[in-house]
Backbone as ProteinMPNN parsed JSONL, in Angstrom:
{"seq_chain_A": "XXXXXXXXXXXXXXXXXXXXXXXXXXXXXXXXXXXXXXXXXXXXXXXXXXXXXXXXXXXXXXXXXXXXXXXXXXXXXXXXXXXXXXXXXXXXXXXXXXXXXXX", "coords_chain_A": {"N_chain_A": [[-27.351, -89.987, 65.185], [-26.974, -93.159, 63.133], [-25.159, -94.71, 60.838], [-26.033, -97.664, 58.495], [-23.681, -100.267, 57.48], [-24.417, -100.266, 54.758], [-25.02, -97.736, 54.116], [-22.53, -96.324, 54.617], [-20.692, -97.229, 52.842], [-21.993, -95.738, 50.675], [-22.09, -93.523, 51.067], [-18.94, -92.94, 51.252], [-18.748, -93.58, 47.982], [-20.157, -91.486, 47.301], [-18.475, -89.371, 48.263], [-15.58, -90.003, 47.924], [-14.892, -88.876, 45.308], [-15.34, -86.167, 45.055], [-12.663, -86.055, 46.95], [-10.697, -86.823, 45.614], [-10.907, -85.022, 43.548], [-10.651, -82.589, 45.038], [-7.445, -82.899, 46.068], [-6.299, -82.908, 43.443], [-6.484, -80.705, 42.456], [-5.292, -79.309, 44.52], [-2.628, -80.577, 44.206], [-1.695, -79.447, 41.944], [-1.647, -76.486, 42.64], [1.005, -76.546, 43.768], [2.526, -75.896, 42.198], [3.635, -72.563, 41.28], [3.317, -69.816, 39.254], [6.249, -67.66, 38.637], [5.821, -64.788, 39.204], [3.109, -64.625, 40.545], [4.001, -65.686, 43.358], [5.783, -63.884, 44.164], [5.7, -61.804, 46.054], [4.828, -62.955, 48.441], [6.936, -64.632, 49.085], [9.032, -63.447, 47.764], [9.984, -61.125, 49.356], [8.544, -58.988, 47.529], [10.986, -58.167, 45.762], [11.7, -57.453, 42.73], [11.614, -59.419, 39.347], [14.351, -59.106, 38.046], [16.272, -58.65, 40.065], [15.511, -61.32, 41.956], [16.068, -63.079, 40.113], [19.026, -62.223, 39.969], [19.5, -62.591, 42.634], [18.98, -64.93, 43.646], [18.377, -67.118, 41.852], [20.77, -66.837, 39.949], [22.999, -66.753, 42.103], [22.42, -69.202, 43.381], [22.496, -71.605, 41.968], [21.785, -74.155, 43.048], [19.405, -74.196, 43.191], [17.551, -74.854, 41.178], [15.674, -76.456, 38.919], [16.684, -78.224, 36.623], [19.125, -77.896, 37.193], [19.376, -79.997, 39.441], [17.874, -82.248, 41.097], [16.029, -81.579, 43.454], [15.842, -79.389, 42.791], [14.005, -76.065, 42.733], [12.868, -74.69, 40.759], [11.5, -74.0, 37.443], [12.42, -73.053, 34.375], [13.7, -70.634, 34.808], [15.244, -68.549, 32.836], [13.865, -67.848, 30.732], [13.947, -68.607, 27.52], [11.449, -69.057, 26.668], [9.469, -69.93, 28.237], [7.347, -69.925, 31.082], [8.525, -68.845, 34.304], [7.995, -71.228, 36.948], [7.755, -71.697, 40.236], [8.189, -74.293, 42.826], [6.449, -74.278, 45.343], [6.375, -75.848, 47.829], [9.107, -77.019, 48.626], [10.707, -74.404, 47.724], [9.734, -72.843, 50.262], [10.697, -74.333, 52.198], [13.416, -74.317, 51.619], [14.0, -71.451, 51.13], [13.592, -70.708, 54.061], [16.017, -71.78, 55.302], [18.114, -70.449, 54.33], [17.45, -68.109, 54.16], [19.897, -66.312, 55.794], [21.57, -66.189, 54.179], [21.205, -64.686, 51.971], [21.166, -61.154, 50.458], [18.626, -59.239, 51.522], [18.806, -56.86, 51.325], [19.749, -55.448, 49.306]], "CA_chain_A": [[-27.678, -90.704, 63.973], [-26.263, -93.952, 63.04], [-25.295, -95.022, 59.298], [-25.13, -98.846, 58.667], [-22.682, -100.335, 56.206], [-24.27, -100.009, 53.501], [-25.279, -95.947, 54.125], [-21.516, -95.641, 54.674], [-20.726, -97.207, 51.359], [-22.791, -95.013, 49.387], [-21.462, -92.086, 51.181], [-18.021, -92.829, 50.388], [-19.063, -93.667, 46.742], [-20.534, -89.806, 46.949], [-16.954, -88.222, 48.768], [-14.388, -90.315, 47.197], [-14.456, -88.276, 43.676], [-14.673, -85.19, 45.439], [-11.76, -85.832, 47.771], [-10.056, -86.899, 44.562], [-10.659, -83.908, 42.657], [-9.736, -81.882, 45.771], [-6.186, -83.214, 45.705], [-5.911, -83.018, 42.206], [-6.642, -79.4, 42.174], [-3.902, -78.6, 45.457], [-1.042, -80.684, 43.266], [-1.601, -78.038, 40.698], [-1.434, -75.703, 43.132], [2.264, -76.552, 44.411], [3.616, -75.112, 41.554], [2.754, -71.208, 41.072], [3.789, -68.875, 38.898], [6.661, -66.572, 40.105], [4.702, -63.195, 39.418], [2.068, -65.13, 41.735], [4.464, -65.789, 44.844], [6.941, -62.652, 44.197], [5.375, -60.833, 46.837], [5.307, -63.619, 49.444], [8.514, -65.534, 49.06], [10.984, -62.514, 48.202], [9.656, -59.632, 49.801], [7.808, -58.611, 46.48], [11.271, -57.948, 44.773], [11.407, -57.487, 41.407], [11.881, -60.317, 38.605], [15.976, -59.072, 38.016], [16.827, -58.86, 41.739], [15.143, -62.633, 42.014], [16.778, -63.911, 39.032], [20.496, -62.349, 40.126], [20.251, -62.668, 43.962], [18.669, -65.961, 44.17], [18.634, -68.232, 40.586], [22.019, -67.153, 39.512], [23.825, -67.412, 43.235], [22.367, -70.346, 43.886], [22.167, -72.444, 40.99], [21.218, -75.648, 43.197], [17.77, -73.804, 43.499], [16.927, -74.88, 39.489], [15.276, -78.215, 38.424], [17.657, -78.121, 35.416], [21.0, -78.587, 38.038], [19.026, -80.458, 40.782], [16.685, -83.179, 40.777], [15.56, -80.983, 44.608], [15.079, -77.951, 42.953], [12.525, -75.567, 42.764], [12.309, -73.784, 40.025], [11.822, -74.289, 36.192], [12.067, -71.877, 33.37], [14.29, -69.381, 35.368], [15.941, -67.894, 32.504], [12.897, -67.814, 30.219], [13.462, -69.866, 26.67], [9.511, -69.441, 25.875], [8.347, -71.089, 29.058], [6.879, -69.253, 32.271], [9.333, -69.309, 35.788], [7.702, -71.484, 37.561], [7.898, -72.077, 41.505], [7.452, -75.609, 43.324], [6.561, -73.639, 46.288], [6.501, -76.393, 49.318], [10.438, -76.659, 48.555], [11.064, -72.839, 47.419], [9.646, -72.061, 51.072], [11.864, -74.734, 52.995], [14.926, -73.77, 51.249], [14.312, -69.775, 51.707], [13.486, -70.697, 55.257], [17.027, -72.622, 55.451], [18.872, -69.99, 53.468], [17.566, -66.52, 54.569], [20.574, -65.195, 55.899], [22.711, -65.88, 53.049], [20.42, -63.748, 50.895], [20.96, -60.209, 50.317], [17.787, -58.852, 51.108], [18.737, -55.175, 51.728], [20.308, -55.111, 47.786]], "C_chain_A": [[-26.563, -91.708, 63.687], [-26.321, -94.545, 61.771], [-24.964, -96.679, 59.109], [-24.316, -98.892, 57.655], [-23.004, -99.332, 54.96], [-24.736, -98.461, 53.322], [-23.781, -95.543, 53.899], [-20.947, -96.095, 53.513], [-21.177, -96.734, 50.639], [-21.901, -93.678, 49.884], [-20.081, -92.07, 51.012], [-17.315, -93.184, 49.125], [-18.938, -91.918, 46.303], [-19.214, -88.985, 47.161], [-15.878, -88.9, 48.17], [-14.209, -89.274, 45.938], [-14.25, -86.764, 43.845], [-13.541, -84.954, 46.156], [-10.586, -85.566, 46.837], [-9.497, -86.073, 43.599], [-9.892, -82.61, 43.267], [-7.78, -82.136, 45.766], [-5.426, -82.97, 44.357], [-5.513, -81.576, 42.053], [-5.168, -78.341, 43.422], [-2.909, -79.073, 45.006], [-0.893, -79.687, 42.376], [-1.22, -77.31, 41.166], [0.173, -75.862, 43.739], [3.281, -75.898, 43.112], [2.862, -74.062, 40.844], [3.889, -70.747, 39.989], [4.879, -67.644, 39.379], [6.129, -65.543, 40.082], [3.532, -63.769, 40.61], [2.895, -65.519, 43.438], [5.761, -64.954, 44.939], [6.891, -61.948, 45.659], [5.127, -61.994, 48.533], [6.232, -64.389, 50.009], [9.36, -64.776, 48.975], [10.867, -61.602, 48.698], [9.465, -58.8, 48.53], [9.334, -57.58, 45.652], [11.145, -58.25, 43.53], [11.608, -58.873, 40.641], [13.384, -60.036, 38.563], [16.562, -59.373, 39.4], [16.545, -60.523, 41.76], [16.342, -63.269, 41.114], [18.737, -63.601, 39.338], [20.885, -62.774, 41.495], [19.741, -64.254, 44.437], [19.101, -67.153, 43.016], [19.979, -68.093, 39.953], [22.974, -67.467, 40.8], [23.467, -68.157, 43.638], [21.77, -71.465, 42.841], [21.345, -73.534, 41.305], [19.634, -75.226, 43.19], [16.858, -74.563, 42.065], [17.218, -75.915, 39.314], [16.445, -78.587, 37.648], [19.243, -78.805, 36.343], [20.55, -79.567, 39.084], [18.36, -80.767, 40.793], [15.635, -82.794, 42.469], [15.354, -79.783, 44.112], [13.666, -77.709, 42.56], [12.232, -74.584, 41.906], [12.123, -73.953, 38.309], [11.464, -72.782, 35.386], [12.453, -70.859, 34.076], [15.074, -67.955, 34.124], [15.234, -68.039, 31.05], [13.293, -68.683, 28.565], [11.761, -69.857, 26.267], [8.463, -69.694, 27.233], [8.712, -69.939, 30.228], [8.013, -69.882, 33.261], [8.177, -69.876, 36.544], [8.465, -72.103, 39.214], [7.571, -73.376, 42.02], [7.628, -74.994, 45.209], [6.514, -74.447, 47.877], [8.176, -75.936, 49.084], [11.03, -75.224, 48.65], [10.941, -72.421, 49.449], [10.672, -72.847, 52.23], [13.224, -73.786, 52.79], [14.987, -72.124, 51.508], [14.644, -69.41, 53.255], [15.062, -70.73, 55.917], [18.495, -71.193, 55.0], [18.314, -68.414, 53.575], [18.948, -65.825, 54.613], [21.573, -65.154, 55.02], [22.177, -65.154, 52.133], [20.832, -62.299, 51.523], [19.659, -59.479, 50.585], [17.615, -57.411, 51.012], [19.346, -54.525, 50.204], [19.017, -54.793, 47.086]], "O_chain_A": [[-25.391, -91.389, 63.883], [-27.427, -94.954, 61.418], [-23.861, -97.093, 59.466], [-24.099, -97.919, 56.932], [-22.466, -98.36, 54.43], [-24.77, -98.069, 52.156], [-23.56, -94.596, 53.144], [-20.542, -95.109, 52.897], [-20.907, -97.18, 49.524], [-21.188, -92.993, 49.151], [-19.757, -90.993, 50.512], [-16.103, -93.204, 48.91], [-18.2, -91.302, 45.533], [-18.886, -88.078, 46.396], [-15.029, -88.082, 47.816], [-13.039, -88.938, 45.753], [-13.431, -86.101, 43.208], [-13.17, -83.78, 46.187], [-9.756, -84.663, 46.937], [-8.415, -86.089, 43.011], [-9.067, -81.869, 42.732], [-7.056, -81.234, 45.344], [-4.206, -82.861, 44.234], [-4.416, -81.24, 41.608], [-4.501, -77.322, 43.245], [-1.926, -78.345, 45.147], [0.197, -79.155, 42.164], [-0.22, -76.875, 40.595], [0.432, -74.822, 44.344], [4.459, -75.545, 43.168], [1.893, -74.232, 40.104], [5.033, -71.192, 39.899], [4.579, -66.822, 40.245], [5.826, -65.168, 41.215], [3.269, -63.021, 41.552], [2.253, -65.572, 44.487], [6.684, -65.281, 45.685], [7.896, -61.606, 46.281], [5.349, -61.494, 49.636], [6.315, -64.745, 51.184], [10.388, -64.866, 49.646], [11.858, -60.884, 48.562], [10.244, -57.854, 48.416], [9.077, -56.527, 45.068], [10.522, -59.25, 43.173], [11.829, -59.734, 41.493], [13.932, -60.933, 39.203], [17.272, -60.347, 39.65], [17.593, -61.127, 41.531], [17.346, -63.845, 41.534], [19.595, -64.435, 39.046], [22.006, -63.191, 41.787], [20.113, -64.706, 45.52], [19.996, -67.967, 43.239], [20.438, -69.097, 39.408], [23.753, -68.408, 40.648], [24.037, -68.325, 44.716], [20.699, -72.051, 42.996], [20.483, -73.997, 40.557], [18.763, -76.097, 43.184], [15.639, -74.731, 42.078], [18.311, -76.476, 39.387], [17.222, -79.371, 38.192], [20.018, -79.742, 36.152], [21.498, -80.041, 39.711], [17.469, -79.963, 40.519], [14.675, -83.52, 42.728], [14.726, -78.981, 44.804], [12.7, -78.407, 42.252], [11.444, -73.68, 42.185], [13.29, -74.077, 37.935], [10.683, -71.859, 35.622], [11.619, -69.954, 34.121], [15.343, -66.8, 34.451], [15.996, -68.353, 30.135], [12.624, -69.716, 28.568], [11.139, -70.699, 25.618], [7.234, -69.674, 27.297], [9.75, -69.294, 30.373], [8.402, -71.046, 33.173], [7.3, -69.064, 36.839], [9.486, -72.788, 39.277], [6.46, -73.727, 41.623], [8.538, -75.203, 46.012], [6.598, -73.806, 48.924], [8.545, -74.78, 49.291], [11.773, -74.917, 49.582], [11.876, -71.819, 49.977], [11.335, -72.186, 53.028], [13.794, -72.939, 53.478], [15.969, -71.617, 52.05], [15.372, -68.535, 53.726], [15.391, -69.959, 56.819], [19.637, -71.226, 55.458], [18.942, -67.565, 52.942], [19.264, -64.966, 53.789], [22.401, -64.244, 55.005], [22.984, -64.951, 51.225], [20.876, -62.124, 52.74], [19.435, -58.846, 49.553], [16.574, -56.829, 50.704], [19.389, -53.312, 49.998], [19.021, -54.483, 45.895]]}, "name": "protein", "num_of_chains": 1, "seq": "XXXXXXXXXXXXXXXXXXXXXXXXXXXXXXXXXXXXXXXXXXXXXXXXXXXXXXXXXXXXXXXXXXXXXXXXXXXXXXXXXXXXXXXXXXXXXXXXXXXXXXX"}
């Protein structure tokens, strides 16, 4: 089957708004909740362990000190910890063995 122009102009009239909305909906998704990526990013320690072995020894990890970090609302103020999880998973990647994980 062969679409001429103007078939393929209508059809990416019809998929543009969904591609659009798709994207829209995976930027949202880059930044989770940490109760939502506890269990795949630290080896499902707890919220204290997180917050002393990772957000306080490594400060550069937090938006707040570091226009590269990855985390906001670590030390709660009202507002949810959130993750910007492409970054969070470089930098863990990068930074495993300086972590404690056996504490």
């Amino acid at each position: 089957m062969k679409l001429d122009e103007q078939e393929l102009k209508l059809l990416a009239q019809q998929v543009t708004p969904l591609i659009a909305e798709q994207a829209k909906f995976e930027q949202k998704e880059l930044w989770q909740r940490l109760d939502d990526v506890r269990e795949p990013l630290f080896a499902n320690k707890n919220r204290t362990w997180i917050s002393v072995h990772i957000f306080q020894k490594f400060p550069e990890v937090l938006k707040e000190n570091n226009p590269n970090g990855w985390v906001i609302g670590a030390f709660g103020k009202g507002k949810r910890t959130k993750v910007f999880t492409p970054l969070a998973v470089k930098w863990l990647e990068d930074n495993y063995s300086h972590i404690d994980w056996e504490s």
